[in-house]
MOPAC internal coordinates of N, CA, C and O (Angstrom, degrees):
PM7 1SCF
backbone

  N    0.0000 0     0.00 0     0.00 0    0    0    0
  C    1.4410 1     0.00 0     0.00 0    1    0    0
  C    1.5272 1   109.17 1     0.00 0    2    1    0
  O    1.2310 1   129.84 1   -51.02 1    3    2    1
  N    1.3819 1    98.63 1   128.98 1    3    2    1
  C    1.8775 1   101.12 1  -175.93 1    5    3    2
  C    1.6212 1   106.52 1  -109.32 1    6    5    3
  O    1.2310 1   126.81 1   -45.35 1    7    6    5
  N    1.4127 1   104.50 1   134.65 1    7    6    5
  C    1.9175 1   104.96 1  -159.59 1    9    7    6
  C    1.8406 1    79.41 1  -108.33 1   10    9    7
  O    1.2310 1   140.29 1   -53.57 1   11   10    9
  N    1.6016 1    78.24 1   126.43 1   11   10    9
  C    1.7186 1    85.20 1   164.15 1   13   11   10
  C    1.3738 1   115.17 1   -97.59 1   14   13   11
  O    1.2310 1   127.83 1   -22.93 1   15   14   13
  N    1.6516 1   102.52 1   157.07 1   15   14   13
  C    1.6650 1   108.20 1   174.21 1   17   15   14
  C    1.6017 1   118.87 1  -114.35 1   18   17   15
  O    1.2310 1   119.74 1   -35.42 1   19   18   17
  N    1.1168 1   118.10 1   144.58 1   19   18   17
  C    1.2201 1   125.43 1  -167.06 1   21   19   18
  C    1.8445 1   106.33 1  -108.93 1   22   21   19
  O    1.2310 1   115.86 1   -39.00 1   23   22   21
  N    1.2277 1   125.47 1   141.00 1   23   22   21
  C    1.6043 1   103.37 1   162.14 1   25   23   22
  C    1.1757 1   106.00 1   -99.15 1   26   25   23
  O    1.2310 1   125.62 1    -9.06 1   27   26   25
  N    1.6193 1   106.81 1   170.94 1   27   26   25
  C    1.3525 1   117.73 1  -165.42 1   29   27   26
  C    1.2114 1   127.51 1  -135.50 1   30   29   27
  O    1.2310 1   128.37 1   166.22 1   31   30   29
  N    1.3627 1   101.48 1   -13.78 1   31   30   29
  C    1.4602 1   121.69 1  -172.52 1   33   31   30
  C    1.9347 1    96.06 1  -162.65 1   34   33   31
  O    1.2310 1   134.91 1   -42.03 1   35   34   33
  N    1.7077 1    88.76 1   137.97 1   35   34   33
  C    1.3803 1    90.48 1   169.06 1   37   35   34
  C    1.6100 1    97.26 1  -126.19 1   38   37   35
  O    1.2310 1   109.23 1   -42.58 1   39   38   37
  N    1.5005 1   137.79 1   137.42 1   39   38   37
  C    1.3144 1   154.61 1   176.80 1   41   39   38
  C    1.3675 1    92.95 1  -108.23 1   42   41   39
  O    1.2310 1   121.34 1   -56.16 1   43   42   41
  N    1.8458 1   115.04 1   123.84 1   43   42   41
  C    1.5401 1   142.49 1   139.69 1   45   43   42
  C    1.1892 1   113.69 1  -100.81 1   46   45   43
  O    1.2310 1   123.70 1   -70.32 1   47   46   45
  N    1.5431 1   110.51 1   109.68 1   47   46   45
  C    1.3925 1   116.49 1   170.05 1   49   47   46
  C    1.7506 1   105.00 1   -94.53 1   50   49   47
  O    1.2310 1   132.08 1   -47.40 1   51   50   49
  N    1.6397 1    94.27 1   132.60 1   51   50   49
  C    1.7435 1   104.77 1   176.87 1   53   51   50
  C    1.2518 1   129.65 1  -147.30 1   54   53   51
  O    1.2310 1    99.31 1    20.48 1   55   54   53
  N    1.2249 1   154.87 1  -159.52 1   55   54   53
  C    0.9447 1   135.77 1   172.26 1   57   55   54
  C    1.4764 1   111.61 1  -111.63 1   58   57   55
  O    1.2310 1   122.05 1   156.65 1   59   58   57
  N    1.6261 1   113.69 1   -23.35 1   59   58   57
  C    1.4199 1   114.35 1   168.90 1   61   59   58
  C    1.4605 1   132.62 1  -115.31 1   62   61   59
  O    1.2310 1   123.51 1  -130.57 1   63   62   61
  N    1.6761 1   110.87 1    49.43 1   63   62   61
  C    1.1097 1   110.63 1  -146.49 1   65   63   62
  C    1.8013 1   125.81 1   -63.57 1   66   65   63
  O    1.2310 1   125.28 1   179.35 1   67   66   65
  N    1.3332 1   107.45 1    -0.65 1   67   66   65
  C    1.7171 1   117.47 1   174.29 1   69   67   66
  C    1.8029 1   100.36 1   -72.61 1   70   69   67
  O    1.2310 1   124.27 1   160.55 1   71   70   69
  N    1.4916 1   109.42 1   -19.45 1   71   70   69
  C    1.3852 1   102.29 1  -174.32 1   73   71   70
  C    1.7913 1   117.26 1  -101.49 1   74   73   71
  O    1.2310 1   128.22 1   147.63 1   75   74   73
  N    1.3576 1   101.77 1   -32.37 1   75   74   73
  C    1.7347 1   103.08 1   136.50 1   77   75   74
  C    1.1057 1   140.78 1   -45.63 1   78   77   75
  O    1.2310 1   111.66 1   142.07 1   79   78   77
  N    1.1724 1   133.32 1   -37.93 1   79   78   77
  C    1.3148 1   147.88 1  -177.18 1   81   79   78
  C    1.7924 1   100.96 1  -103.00 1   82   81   79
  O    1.2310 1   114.20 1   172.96 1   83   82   81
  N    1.0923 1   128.59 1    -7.04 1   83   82   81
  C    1.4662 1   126.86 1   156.53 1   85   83   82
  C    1.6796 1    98.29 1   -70.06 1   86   85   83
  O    1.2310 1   126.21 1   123.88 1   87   86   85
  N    1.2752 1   105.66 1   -56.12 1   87   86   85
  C    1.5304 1   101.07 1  -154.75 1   89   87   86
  C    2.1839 1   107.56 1   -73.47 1   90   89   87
  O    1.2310 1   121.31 1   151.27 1   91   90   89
  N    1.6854 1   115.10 1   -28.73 1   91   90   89
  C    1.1762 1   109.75 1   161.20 1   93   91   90
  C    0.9993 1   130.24 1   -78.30 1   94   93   91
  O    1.2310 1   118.03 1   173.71 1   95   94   93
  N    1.4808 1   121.35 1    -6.29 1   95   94   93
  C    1.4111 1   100.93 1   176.22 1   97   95   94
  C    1.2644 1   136.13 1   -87.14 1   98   97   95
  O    1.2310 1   122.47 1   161.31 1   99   98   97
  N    1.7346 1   112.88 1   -18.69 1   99   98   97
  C    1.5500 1   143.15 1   157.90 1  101   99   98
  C    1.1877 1    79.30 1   -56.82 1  102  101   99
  O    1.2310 1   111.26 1    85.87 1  103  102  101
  N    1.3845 1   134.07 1   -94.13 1  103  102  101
  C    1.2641 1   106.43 1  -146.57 1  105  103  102
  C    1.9243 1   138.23 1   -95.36 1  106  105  103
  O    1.2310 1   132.57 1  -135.10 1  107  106  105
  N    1.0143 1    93.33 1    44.90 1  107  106  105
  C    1.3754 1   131.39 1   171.46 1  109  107  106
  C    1.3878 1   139.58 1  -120.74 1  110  109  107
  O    1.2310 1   126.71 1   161.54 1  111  110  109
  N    1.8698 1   104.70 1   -18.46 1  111  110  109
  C    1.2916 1   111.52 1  -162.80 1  113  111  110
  C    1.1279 1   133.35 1    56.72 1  114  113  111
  O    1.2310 1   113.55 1   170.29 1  115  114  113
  N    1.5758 1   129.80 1    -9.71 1  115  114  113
  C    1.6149 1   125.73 1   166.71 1  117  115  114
  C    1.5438 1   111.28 1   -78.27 1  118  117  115
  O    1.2310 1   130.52 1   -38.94 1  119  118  117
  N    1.1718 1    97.32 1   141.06 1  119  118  117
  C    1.5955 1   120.04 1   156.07 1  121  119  118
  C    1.2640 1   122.21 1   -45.67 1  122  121  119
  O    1.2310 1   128.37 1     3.29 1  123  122  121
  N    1.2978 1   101.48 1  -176.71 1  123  122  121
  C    1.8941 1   100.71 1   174.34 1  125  123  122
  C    1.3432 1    79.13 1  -107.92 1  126  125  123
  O    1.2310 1   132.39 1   -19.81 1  127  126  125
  N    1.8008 1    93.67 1   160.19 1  127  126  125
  C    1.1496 1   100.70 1  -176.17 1  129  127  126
  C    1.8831 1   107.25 1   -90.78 1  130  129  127
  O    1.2310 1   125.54 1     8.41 1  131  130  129
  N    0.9793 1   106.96 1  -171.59 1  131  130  129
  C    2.1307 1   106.72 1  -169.97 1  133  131  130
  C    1.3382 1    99.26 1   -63.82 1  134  133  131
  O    1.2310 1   117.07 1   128.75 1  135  134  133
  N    1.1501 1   123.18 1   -51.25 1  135  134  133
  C    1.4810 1   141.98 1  -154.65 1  137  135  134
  C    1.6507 1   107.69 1   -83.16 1  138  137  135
  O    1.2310 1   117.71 1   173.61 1  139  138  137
  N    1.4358 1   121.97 1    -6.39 1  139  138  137
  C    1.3126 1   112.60 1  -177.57 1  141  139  138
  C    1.3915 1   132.07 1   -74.69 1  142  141  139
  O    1.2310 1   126.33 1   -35.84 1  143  142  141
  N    1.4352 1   105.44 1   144.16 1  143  142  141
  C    2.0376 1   103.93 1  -170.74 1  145  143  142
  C    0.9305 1   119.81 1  -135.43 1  146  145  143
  O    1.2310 1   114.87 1    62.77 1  147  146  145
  N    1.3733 1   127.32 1  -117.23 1  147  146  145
  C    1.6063 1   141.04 1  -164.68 1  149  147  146
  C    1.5471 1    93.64 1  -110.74 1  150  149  147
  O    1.2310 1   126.24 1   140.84 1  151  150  149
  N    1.1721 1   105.61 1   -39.16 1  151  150  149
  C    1.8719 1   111.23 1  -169.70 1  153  151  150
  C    1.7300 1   109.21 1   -97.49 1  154  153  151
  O    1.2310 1   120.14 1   155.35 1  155  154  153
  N    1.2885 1   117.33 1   -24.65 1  155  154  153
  C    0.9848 1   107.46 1   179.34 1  157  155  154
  C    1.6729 1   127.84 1   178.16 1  158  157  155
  O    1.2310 1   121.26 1   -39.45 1  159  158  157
  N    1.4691 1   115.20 1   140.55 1  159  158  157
  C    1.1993 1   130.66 1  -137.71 1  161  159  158
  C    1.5240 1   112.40 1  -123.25 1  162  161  159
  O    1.2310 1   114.36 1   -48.73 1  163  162  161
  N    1.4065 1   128.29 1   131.27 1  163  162  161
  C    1.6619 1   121.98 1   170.55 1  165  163  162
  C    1.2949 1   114.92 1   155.10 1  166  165  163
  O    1.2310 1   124.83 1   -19.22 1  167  166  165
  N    1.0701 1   108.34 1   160.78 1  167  166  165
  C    1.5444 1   139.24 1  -166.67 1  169  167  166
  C    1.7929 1   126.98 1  -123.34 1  170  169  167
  O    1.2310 1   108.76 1   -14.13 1  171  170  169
  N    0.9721 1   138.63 1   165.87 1  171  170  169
  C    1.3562 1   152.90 1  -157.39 1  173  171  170
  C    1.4918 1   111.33 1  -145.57 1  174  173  171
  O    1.2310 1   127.09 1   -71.84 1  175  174  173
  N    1.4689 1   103.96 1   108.16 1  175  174  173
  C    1.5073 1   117.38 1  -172.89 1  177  175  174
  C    1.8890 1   115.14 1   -76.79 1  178  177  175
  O    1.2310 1   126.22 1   -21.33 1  179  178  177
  N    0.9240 1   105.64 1   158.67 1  179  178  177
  C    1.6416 1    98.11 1  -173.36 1  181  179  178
  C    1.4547 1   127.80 1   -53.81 1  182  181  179
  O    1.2310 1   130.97 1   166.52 1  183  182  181
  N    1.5601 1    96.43 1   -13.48 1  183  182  181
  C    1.7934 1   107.93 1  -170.61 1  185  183  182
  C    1.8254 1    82.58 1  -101.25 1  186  185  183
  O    1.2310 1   106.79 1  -154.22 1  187  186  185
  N    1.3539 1   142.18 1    25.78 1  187  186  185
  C    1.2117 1   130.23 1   171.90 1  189  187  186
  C    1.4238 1   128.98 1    89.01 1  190  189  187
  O    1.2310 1   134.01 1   148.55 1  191  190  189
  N    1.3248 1    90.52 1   -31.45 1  191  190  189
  C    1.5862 1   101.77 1   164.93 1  193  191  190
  C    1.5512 1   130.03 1   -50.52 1  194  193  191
  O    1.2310 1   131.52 1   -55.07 1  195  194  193
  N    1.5402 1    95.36 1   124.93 1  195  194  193
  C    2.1581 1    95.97 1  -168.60 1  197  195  194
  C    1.4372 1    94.04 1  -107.11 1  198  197  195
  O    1.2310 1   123.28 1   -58.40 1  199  198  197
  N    1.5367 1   111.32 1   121.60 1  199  198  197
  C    1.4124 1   101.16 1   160.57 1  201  199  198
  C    1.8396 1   111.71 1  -118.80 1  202  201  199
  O    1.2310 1   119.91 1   -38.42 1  203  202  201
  N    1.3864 1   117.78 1   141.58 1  203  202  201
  C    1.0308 1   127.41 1  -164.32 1  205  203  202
  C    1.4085 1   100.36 1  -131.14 1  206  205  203
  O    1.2310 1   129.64 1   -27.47 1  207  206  205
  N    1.7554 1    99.02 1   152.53 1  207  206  205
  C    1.3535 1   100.57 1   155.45 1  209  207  206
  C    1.4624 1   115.62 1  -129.68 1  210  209  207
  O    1.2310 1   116.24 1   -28.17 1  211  210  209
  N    1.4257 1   124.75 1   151.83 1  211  210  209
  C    1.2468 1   128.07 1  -173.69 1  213  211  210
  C    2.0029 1   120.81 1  -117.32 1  214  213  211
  O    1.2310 1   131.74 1   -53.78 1  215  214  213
  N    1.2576 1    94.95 1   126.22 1  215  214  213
  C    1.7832 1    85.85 1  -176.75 1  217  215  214
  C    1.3624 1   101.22 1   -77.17 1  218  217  215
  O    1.2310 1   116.96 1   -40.08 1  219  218  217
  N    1.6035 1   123.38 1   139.92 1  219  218  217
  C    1.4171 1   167.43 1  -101.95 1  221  219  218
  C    1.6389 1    95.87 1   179.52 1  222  221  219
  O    1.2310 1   114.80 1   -98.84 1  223  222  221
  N    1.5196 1   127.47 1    81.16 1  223  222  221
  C    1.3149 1   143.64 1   162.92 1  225  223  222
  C    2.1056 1    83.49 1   -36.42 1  226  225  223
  O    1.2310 1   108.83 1   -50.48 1  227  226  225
  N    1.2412 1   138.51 1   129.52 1  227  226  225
  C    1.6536 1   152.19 1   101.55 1  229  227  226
  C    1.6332 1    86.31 1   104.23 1  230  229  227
  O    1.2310 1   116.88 1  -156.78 1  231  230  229
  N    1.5702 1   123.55 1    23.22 1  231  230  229
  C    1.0734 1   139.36 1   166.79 1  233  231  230
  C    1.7244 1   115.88 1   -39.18 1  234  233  231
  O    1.2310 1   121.47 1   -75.88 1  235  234  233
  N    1.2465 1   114.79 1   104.12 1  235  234  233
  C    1.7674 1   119.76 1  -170.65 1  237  235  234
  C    1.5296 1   100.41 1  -104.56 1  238  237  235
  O    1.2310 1   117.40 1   -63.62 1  239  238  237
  N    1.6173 1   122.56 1   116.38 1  239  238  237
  C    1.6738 1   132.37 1   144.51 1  241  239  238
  C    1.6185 1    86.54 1   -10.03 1  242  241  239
  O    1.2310 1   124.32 1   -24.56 1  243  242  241
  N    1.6471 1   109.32 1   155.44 1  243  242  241
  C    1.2146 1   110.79 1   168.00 1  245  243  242
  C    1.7425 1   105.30 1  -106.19 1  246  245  243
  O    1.2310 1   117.34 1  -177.17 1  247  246  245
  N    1.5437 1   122.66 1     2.83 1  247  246  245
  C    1.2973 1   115.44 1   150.01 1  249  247  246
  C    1.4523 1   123.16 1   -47.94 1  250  249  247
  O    1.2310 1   131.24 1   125.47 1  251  250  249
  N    1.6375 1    95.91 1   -54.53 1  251  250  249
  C    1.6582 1   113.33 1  -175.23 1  253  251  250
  C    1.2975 1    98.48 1   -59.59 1  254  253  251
  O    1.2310 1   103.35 1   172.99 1  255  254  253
  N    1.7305 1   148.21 1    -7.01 1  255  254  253
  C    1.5638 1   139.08 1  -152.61 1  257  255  254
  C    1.2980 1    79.81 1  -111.72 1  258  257  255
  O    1.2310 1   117.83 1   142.82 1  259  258  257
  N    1.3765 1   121.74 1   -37.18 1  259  258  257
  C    1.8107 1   116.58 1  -152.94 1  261  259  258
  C    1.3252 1    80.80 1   -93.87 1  262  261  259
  O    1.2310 1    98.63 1  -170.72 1  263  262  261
  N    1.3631 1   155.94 1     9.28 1  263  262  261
  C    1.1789 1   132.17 1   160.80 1  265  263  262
  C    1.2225 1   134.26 1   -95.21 1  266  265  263
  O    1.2310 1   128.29 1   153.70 1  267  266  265
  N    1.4182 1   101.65 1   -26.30 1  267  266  265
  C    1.8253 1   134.71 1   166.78 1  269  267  266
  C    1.5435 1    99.94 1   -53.29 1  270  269  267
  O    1.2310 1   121.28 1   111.62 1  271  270  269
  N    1.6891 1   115.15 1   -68.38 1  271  270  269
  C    1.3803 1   104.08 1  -179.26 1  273  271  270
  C    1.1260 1   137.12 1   -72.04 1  274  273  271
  O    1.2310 1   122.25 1  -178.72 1  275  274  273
  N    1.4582 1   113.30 1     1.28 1  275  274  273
  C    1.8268 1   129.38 1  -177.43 1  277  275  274
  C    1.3888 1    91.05 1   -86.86 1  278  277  275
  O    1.2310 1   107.68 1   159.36 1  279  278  277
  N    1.3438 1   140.60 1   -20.64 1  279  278  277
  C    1.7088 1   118.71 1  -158.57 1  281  279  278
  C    1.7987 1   111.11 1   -80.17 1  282  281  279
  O    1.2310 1   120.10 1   180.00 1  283  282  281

């Protein structure tokens, strides 16, 4: 017997997350969720799926990380 997995939640950590969650929710169609603030932002798609994003105090792209350690 093979147990399937479902996701359930997706977490974006950023540094501006009201401006993330501007740009997914147009194009996603979810709302903000009730609870959204200064720290953190998201919604729940019809198949259940919650995607959120969370502000990340000095939060670096991990391009910008792989570039720090290449110099």
């Amino acid at each position: 017997m093979f147990l399937q997995m479902k996701a359930c939640a997706r977490t974006l950590a950023c540094t501006e997350e009201q401006v993330l969650a501007a740009i997914y929710q147009p194009a996603s169609g979810l709302g903000p969720h009730p609870k959204s603030d200064a720290e953190f932002s998201g919604g729940t798609c019809e198949d259940g799926l919650f995607i959120e994003s969370q502000h990340v105090e000095d939060f670096r792209d991990p391009v910008e990380a792989e570039a720090v350690v290449d110099r």
